[in-house]
N, C-alpha and C positions, 0 to 999 in steps of 0.2 A: 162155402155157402153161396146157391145164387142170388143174385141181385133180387129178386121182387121176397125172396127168405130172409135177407135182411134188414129189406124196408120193412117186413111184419114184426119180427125180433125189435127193431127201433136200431139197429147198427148205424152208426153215422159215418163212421171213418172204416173205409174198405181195406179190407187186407191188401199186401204190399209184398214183394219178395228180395231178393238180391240177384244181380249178376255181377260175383265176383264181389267187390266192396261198394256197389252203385244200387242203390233202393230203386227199386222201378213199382208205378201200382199206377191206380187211377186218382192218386190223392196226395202225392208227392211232388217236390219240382220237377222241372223239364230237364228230361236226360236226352244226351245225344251218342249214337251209333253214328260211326264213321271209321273211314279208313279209303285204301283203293279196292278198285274192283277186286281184282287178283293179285296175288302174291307175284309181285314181278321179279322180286328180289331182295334176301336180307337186308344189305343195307338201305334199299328203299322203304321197308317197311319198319325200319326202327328212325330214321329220318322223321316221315309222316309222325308215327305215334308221340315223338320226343314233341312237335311242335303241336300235338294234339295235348298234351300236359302241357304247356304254355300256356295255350289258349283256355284251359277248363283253370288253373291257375287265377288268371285274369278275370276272366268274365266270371265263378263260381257253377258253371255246368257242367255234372258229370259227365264222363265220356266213357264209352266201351270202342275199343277197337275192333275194326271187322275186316274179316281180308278174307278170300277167298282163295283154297287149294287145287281146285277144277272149278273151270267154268263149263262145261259138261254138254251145255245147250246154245253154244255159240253157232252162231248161221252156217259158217263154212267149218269144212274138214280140218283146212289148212291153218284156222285162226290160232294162238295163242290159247293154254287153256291152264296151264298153273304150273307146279310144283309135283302136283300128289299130294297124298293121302301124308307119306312120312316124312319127306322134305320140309311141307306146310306146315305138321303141326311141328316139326322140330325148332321152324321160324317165326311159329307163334309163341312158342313157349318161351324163345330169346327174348321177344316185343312182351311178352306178359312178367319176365322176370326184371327188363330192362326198366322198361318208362312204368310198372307199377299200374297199367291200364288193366282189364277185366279184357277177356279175347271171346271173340265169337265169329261161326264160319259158317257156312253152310253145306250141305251132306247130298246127297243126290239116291245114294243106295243105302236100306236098312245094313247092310255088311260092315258100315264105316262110323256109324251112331258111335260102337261103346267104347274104338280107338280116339275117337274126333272126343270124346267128354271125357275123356285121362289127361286132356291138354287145355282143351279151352272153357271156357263159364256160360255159353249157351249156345245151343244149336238152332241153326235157322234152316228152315224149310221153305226151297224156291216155289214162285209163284205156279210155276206148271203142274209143280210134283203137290201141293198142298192139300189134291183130297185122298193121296195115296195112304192109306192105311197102314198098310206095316211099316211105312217110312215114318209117320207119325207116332206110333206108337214102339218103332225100337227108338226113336226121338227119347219120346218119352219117360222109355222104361231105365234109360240113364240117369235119373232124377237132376237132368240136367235142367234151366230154364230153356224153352220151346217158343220162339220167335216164329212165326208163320207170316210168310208174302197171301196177302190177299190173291187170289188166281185173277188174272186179266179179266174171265170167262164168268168170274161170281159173280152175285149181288152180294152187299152187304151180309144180310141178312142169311145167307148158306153159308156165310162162315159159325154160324153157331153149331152146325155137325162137323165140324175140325174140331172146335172146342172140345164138342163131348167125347169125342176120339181119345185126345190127348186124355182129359179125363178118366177116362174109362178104364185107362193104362194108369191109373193110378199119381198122375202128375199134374196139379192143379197150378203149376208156373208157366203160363203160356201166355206171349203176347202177339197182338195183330198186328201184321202193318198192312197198312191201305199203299198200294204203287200203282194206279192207274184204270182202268177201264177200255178194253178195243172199240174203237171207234171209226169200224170202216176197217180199211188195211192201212199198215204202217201207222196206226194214229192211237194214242192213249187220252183219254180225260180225265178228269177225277170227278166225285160226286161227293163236295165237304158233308152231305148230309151221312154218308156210312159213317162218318169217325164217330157219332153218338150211337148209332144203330150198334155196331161193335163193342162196343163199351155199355152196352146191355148186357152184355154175357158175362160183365164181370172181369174182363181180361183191360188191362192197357193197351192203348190204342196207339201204333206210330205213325208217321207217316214219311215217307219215301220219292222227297222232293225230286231225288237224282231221277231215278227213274219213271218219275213219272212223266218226265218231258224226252223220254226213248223215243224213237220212229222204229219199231222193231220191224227187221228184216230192208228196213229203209234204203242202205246204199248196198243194196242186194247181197253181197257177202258178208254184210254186217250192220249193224242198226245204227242207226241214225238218233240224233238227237237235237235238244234244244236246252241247254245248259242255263243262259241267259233269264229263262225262265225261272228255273229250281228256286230261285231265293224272293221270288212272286209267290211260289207257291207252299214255299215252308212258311212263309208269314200267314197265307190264307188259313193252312192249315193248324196254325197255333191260334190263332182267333177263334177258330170254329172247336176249339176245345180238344186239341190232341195233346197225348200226355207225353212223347218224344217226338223225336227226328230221326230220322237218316240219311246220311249223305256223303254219295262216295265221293273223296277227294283225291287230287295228285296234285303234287306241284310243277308238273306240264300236261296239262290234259292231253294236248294234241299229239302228245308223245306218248300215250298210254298205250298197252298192250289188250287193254278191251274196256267197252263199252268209253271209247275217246270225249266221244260227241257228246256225253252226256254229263261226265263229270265234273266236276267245281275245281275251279284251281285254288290250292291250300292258300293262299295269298286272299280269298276270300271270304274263308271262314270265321275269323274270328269278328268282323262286325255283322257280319248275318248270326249269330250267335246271340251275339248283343241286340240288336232289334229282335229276335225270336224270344228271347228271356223275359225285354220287355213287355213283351206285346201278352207272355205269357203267365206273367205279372197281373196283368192289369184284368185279363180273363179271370184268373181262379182267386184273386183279392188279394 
């Protein structure tokens, strides 16, 4: 049902879905998406996720792990870019059966939708590829949940014809995340006023601390960033009313195999966790 059909109906409490055993909606606690950028390596990715259940343990925030099997749209030829398609999800499926976390990755080609959803609990659609149609909709036709990167290149407001896409395809489990704005070259901003404008259409709204302090294309073979920031800007963002986070972690960022500069070192998460909870406390009451 859309949002202004409910308000007529008199609906108070907005429908809600799962990823894997974690309630995601516009009217639940604050869940978090995290993990590394890419899959660098089994035992790095059951490491991260093992102390991603510590930390959702301790503080009471749900977690989904995210890790990515190609990174597809890296700057250089020569950079780092995964696993694959079968390596990935066979390392996702260890991290989903190990630490008991809900797995999500992101797809590049409609070819890779309905092997990528036999493994993980939702699919995510990068920022570039988000108004590609048949990407969104063999997304979809998985009846998997459908996470979508806001495009650099949108306004808030044209993410409402993603929505209907996914829609259309018969799958009304779709959330936004907000990750930045171009500004200029190499430069990203955010605009806290899209996180309400998105959450118009009825979808849960995330937002995407990590990347939104990227410098893409910045130290010219590969993007740049500003880490330092991310945890300014998951807090903005939880004040202004977003209903998750994302945030890629390692526990050596400088040591990463992609996107270095921008990541959170795990050694940080779990009190930026704790101020985001509360901060998202005191917003929804």
């Amino acid at each position: 049902m859309k949002p202004e059909k409910m308000e007529q109906a008199g609906v108070t409490t907005r429908p809600s879905f799962k990823i894997g055993g974690v309630e995601v909606g516009l009217d639940v606690p604050l869940f978090l998406m995290a993990g590394p950028c890419v899959i660098e390596s089994e035992k790095g990715c059951l490491e991260i996720a093992g102390r991603l259940v510590q930390i959702s343990e301790r503080t009471g925030v749900r977690m989904i792990f995210k890790a990515s099997f190609d990174k597809a749209n890296r700057s250089s030829f020569s950079s780092f870019r995964g696993p694959g398609l079968t390596e990935g999800m066979r390392i996702l499926a260890k991290v989903r059966a190990e630490s008991g976390l809900p797995v999500m990755t992101d797809i590049h080609e409609p070819a890779q939708a309905a092997e990528a959803a036999q493994t993980v609990d939702c699919l995510q659609v990068p920022a570039f590829l988000c108004r590609q149609t048949s990407l969104l909709c063999a997304c979809a036709e998985t009846g998997r949940p459908v996470s979508v990167k806001k495009g650099q290149f949108l306004s808030p407001g044209e993410m409402g014809n993603v929505v209907d896409k996914i829609r259309a395809c018969k799958n009304d489990k779709v959330i936004l995340t907000e990750r930045g704005t171009f500004f200029g070259y190499n430069r990203l901003v955010n605009d806290m006023t899209g996180i309400p404008i998105m959450q118009q259409f009825g979808c849960p709204v995330v937002f995407d601390a990590t990347h939104s302090t990227q410098q893409p294309g910045g130290l010219g073979t590969a993007s740049g960033g500003r880490r330092e920031m991310a945890p300014l800007l998951a807090k903005a963002a939880v004040a202004a009313g977003v209903n998750g986070l994302f945030l890629e972690v390692h526990p050596e960022p400088d040591k990463a195999l992609s996107d270095a500069a921008s990541m959170l070192p795990l050694d940080w998460l779990e009190d930026l966790v704790r101020v985001c909870k509360g901060i998202f406390e005191v917003v929804h009451g």
